[in-house]
VMD Tcl script that builds the backbone (N, CA, C; Angstrom):
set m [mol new atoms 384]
animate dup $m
set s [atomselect $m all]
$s set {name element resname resid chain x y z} {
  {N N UNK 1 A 11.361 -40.333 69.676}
  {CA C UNK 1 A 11.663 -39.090 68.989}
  {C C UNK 1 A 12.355 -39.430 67.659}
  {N N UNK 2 A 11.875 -39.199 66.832}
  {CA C UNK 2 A 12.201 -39.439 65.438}
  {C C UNK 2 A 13.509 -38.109 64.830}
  {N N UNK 3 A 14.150 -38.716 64.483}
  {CA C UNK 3 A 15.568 -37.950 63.502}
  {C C UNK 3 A 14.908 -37.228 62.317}
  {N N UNK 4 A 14.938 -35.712 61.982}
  {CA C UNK 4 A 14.602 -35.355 60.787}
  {C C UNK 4 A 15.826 -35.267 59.690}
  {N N UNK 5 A 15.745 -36.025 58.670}
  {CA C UNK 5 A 17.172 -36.277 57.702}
  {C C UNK 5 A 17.540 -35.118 57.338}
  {N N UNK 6 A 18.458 -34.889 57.319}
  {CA C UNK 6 A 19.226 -33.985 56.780}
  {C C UNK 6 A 19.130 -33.795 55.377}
  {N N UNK 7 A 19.793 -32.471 54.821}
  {CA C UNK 7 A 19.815 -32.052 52.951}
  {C C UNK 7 A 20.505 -33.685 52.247}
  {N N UNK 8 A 21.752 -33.672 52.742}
  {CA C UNK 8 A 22.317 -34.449 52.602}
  {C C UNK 8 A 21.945 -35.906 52.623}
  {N N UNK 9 A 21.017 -36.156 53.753}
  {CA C UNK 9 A 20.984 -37.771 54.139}
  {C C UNK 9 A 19.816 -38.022 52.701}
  {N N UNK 10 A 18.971 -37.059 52.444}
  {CA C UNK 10 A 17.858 -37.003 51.619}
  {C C UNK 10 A 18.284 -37.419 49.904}
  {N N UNK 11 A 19.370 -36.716 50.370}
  {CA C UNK 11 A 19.690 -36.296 48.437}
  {C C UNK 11 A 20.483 -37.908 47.937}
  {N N UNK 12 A 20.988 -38.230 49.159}
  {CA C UNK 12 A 21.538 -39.822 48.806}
  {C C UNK 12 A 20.873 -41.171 49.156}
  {N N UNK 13 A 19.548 -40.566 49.425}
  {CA C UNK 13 A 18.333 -41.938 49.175}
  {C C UNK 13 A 17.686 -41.472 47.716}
  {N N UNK 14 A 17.863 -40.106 47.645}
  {CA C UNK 14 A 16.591 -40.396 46.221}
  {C C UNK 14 A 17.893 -40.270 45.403}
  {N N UNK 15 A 16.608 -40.958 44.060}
  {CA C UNK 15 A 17.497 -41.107 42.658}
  {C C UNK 15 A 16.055 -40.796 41.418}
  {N N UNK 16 A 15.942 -39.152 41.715}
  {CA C UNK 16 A 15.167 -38.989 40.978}
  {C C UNK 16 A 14.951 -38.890 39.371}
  {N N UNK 17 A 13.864 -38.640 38.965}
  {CA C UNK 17 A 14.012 -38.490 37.375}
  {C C UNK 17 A 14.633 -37.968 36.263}
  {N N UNK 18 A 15.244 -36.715 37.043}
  {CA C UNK 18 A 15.855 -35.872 36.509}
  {C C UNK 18 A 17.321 -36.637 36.766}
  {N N UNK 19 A 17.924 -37.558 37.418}
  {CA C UNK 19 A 19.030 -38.090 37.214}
  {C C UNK 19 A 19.147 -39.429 36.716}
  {N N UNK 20 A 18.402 -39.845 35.835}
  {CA C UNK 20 A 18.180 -41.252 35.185}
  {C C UNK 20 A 18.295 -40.441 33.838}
  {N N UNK 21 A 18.218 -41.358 32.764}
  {CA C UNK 21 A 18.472 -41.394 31.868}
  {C C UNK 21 A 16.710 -42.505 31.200}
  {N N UNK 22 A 16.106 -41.881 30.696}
  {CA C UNK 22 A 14.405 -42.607 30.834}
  {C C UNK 22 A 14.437 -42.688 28.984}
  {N N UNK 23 A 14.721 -42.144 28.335}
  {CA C UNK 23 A 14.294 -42.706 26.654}
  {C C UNK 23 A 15.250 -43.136 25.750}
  {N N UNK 24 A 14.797 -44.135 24.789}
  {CA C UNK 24 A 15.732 -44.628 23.848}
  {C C UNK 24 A 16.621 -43.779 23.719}
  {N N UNK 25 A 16.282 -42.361 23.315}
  {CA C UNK 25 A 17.310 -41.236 22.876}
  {C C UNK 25 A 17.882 -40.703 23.465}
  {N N UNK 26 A 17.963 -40.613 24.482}
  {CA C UNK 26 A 18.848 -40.692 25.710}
  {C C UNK 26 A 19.677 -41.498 25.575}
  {N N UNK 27 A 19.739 -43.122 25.516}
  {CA C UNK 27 A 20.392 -44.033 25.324}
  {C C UNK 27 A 21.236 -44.082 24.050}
  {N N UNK 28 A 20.400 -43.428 22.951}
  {CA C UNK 28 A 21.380 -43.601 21.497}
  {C C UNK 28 A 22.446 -42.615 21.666}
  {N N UNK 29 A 22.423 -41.124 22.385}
  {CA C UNK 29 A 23.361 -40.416 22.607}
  {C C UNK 29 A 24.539 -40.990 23.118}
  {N N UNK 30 A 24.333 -41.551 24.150}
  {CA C UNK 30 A 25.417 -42.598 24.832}
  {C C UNK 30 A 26.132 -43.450 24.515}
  {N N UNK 31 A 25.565 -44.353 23.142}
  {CA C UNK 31 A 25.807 -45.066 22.579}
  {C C UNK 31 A 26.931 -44.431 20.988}
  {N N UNK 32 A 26.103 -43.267 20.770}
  {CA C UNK 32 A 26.847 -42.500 19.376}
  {C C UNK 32 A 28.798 -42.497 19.599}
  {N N UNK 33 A 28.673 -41.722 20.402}
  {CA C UNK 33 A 30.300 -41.428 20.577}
  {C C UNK 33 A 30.093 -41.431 22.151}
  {N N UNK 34 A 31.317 -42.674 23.156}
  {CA C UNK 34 A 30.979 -42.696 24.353}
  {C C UNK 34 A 32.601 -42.904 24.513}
  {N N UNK 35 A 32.694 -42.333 25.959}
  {CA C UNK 35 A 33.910 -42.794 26.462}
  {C C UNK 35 A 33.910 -43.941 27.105}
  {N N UNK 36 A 34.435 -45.075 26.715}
  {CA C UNK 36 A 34.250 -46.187 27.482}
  {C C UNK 36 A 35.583 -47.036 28.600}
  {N N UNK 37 A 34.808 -47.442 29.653}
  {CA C UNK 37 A 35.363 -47.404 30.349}
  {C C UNK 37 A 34.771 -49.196 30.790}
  {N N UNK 38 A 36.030 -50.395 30.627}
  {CA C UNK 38 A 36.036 -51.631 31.035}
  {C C UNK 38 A 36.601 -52.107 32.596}
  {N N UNK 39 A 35.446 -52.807 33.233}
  {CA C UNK 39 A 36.075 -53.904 34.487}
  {C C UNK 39 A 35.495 -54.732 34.714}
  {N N UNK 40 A 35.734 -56.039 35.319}
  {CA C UNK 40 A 35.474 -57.484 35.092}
  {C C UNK 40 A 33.607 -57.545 35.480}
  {N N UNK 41 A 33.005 -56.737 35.887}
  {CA C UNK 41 A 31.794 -56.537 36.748}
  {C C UNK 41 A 30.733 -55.519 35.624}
  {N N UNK 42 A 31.340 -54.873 34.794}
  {CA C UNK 42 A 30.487 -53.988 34.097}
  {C C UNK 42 A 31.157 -53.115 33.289}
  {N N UNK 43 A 30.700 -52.622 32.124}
  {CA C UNK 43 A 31.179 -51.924 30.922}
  {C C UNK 43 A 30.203 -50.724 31.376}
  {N N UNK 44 A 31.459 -49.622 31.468}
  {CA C UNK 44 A 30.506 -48.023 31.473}
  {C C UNK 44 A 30.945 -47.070 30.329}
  {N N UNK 45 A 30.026 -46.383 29.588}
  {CA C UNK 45 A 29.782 -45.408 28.638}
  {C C UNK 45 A 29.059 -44.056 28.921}
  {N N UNK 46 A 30.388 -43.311 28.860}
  {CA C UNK 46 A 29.724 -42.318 29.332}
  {C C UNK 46 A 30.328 -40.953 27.860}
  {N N UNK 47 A 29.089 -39.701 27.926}
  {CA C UNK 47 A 29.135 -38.843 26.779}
  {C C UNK 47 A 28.735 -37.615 27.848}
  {N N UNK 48 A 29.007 -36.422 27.548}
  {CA C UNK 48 A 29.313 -35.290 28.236}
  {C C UNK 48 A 27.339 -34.810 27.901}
  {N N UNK 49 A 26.750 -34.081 28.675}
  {CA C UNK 49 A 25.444 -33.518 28.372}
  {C C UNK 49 A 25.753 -32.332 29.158}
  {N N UNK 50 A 24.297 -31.581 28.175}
  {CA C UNK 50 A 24.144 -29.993 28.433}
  {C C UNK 50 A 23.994 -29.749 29.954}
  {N N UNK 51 A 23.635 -30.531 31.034}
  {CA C UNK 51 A 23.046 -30.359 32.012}
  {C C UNK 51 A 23.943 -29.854 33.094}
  {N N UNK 52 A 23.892 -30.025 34.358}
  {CA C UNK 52 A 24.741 -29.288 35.218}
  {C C UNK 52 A 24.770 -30.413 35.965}
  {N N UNK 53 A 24.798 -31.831 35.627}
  {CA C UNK 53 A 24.609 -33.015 36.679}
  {C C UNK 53 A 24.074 -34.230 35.890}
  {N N UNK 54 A 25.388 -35.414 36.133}
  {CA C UNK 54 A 24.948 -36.588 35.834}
  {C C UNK 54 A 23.733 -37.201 35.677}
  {N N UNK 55 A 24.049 -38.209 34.688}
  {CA C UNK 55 A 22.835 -38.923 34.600}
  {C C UNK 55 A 23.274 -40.400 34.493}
  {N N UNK 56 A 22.199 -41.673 35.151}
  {CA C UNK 56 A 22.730 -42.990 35.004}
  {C C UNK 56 A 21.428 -43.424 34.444}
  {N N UNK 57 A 21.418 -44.546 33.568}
  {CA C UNK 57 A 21.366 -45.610 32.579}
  {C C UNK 57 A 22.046 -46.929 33.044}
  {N N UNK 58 A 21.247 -47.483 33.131}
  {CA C UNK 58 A 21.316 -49.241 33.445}
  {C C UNK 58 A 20.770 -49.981 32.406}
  {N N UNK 59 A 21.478 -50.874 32.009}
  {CA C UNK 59 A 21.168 -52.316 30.996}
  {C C UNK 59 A 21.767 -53.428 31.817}
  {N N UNK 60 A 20.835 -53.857 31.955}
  {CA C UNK 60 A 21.383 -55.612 32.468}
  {C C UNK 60 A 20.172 -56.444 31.647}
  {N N UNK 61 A 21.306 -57.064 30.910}
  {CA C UNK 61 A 20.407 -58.089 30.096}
  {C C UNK 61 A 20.521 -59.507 30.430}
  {N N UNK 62 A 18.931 -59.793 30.038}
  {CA C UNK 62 A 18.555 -61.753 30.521}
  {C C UNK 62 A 19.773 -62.450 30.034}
  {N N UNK 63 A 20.612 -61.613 28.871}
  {CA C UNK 63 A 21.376 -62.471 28.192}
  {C C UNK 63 A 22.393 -63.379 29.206}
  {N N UNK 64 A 23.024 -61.987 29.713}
  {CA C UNK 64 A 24.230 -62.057 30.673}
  {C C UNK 64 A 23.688 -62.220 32.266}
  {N N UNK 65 A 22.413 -62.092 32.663}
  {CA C UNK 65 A 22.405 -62.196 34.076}
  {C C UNK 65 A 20.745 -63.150 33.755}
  {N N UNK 66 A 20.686 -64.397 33.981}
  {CA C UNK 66 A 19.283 -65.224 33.970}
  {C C UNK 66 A 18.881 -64.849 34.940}
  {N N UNK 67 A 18.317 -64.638 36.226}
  {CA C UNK 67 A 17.570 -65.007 37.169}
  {C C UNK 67 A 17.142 -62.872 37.380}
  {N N UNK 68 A 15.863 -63.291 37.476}
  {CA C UNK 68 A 15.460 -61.305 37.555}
  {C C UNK 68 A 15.920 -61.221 38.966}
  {N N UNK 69 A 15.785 -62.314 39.991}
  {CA C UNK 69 A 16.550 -61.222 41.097}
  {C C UNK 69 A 18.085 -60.918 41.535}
  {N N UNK 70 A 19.106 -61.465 40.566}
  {CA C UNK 70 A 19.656 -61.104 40.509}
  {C C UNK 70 A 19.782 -59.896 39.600}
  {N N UNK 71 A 18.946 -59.910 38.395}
  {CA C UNK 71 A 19.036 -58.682 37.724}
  {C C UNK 71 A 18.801 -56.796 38.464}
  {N N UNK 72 A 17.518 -57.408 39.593}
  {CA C UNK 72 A 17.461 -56.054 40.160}
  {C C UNK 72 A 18.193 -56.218 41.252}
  {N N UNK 73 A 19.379 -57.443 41.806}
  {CA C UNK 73 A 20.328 -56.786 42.747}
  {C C UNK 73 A 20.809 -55.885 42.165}
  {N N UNK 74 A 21.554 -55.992 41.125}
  {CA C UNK 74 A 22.846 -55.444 40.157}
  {C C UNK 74 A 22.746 -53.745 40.039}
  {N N UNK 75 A 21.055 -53.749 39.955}
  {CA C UNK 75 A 20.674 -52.350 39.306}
  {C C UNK 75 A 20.543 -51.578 40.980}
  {N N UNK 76 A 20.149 -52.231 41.980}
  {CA C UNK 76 A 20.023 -51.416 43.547}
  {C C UNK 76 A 21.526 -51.280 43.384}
  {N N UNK 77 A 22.313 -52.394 43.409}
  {CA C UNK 77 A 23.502 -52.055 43.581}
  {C C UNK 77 A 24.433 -50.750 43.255}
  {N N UNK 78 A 24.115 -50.625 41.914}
  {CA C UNK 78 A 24.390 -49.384 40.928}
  {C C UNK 78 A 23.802 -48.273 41.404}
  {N N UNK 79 A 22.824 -48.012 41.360}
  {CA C UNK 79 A 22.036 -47.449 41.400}
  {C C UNK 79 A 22.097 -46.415 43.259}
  {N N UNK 80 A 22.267 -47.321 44.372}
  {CA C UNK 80 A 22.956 -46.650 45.517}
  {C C UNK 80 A 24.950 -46.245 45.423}
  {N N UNK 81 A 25.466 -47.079 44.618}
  {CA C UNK 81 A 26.609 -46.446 44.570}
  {C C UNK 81 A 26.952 -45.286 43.850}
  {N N UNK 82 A 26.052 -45.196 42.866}
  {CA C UNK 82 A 25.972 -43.427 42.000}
  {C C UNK 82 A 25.551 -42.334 42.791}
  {N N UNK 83 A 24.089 -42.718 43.360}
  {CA C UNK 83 A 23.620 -41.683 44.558}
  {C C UNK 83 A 24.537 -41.509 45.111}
  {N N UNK 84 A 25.560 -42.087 46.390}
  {CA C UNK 84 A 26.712 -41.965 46.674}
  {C C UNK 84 A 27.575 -40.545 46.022}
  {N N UNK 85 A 27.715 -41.283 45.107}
  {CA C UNK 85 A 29.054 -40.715 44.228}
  {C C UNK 85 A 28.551 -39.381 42.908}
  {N N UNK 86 A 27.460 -39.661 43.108}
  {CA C UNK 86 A 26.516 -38.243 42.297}
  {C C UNK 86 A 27.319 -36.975 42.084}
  {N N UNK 87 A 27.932 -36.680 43.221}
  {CA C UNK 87 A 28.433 -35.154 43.697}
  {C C UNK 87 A 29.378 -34.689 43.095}
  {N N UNK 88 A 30.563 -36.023 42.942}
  {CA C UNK 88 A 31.238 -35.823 42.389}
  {C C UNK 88 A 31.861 -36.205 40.763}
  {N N UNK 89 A 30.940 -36.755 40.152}
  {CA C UNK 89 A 31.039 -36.974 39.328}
  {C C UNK 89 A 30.840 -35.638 37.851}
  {N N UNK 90 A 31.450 -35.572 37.046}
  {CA C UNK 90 A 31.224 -34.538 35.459}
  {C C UNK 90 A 29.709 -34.871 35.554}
  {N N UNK 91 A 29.566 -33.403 34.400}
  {CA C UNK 91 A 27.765 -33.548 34.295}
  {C C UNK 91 A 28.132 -34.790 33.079}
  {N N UNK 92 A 27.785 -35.898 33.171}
  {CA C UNK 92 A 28.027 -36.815 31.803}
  {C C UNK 92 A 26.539 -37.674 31.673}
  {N N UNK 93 A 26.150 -37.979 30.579}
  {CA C UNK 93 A 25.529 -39.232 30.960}
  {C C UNK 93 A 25.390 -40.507 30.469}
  {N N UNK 94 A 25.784 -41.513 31.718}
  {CA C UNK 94 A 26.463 -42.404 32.287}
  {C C UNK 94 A 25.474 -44.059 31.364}
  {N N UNK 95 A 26.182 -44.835 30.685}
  {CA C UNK 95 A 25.078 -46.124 31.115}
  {C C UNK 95 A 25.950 -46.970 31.621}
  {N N UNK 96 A 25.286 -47.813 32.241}
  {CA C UNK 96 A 25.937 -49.170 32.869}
  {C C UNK 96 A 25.844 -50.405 32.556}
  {N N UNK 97 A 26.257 -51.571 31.718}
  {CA C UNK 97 A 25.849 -52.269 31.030}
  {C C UNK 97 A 26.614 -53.661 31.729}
  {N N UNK 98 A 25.613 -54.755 32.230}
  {CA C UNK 98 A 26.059 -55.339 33.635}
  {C C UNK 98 A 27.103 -56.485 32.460}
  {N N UNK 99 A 28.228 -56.827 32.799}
  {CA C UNK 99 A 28.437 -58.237 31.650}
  {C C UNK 99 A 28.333 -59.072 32.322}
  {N N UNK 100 A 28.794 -59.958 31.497}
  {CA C UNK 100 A 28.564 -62.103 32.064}
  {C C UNK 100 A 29.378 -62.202 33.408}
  {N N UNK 101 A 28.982 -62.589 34.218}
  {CA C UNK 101 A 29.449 -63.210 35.462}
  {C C UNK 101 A 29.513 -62.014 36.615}
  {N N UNK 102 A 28.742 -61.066 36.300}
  {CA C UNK 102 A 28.597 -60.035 37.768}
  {C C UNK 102 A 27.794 -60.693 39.156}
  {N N UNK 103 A 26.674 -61.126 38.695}
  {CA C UNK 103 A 25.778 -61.793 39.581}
  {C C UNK 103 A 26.319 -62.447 40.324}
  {N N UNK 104 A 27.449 -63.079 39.734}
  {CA C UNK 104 A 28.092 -64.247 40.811}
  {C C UNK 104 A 29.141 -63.392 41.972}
  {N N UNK 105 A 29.162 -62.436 41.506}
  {CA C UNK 105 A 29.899 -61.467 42.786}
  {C C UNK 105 A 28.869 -60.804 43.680}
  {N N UNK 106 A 29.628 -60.692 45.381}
  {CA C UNK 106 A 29.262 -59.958 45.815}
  {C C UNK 106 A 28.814 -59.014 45.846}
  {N N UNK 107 A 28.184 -58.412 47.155}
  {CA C UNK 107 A 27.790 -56.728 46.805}
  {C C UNK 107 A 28.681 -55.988 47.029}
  {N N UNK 108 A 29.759 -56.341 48.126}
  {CA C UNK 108 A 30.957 -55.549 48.667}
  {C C UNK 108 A 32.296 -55.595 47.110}
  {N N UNK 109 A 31.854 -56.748 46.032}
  {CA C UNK 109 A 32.812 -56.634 45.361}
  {C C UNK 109 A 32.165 -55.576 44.316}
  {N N UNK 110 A 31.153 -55.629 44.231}
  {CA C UNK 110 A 30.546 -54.793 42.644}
  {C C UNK 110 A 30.363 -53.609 43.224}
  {N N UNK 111 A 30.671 -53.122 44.594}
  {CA C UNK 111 A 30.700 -51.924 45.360}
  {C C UNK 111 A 32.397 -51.559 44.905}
  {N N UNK 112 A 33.117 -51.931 45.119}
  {CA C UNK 112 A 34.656 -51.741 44.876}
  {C C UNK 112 A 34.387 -51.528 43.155}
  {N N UNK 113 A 33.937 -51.900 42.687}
  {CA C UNK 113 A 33.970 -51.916 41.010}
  {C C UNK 113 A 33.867 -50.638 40.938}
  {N N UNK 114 A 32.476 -50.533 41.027}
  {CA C UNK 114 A 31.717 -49.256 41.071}
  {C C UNK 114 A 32.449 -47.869 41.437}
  {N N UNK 115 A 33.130 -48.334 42.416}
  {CA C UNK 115 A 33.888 -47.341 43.134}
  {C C UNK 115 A 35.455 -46.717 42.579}
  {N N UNK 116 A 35.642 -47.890 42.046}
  {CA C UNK 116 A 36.986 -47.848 40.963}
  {C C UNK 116 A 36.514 -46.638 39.631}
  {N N UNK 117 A 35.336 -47.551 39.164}
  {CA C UNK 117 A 34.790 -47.019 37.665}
  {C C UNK 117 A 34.812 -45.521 37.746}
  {N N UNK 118 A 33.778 -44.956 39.061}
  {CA C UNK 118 A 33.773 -43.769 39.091}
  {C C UNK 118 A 34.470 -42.721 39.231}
  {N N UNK 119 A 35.852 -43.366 40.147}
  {CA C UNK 119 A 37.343 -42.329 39.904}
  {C C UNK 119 A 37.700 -42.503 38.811}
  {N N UNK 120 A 37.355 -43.215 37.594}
  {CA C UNK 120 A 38.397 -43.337 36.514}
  {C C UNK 120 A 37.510 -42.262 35.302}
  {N N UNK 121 A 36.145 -42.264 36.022}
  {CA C UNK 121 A 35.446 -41.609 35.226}
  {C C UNK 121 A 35.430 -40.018 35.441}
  {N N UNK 122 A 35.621 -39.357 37.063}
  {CA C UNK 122 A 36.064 -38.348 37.437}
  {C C UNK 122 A 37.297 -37.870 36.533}
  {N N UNK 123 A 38.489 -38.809 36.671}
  {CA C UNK 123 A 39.389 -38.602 35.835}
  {C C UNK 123 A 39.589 -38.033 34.306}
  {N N UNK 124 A 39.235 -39.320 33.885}
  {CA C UNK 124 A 39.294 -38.865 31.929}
  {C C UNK 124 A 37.995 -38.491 32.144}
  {N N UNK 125 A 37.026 -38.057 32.584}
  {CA C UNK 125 A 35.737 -36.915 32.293}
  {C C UNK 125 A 36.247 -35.455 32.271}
  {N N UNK 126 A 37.052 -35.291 33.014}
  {CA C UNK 126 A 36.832 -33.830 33.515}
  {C C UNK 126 A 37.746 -32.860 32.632}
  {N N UNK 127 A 38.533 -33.274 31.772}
  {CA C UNK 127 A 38.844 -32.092 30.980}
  {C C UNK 127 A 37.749 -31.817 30.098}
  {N N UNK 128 A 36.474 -32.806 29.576}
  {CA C UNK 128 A 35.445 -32.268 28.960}
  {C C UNK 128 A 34.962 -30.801 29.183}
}
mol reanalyze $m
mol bondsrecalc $m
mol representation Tube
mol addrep $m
């Protein structure tokens, strides 16, 4: 007998289109005037949008992470801890820009990052 998922169990596996961030110009907004936010695992920039709900943006570059499978750990990584944390986050939208030496961390540590980043971003977001 198979489990039918719940609203809930559903909404925190997908990470649909409408919550990515998909064109350059998307990205230059983010980039124009961003609130930025530093920790040893990743640099986040985030700018307030018209919408009623976050958006995430990922950069991980060959520069800072060589090997592609570590590049698409970094981005699953991200990428399930936002779904997560979606709910509560400002409508902002978000990029994530992996720096030098993330790869070499865990998942349980770039989970704590992540998890840090996003209360700090709840925080100084929300008088926007």
């Amino acid at each position: 007998m198979s489990k039918e998922p719940t609203g809930r169990e559903e909404l925190l596996k997908s990470f649909p289109r409408n919550s990515r961030l998909l064109t350059a110009e998307d990205y230059k907004k983010v980039f124009k005037k961003p609130v930025k936010l530093v920790c040893p695992a990743f640099t986040l920039l985030a700018t307030p949008n018209s919408l009623k709900r976050p958006r995430l943006g990922l950069i991980v570059a060959k520069k800072n992470v060589k090997l592609a499978v570590e590049r698409n750990r970094l981005k699953r990584v991200c990428r399930q801890s936002f779904r997560v944390k979606q709910h509560e986050l400002p409508a902002f939208d978000i990029v994530l820009l992996a720096r030098h030496g993330s790869s070499n961390m865990t998942n349980a540590v770039l989970f704590e990052h992540l998890n840090r980043l996003w209360s700090r971003v709840i925080k100084k977001c929300s008088g926007y």
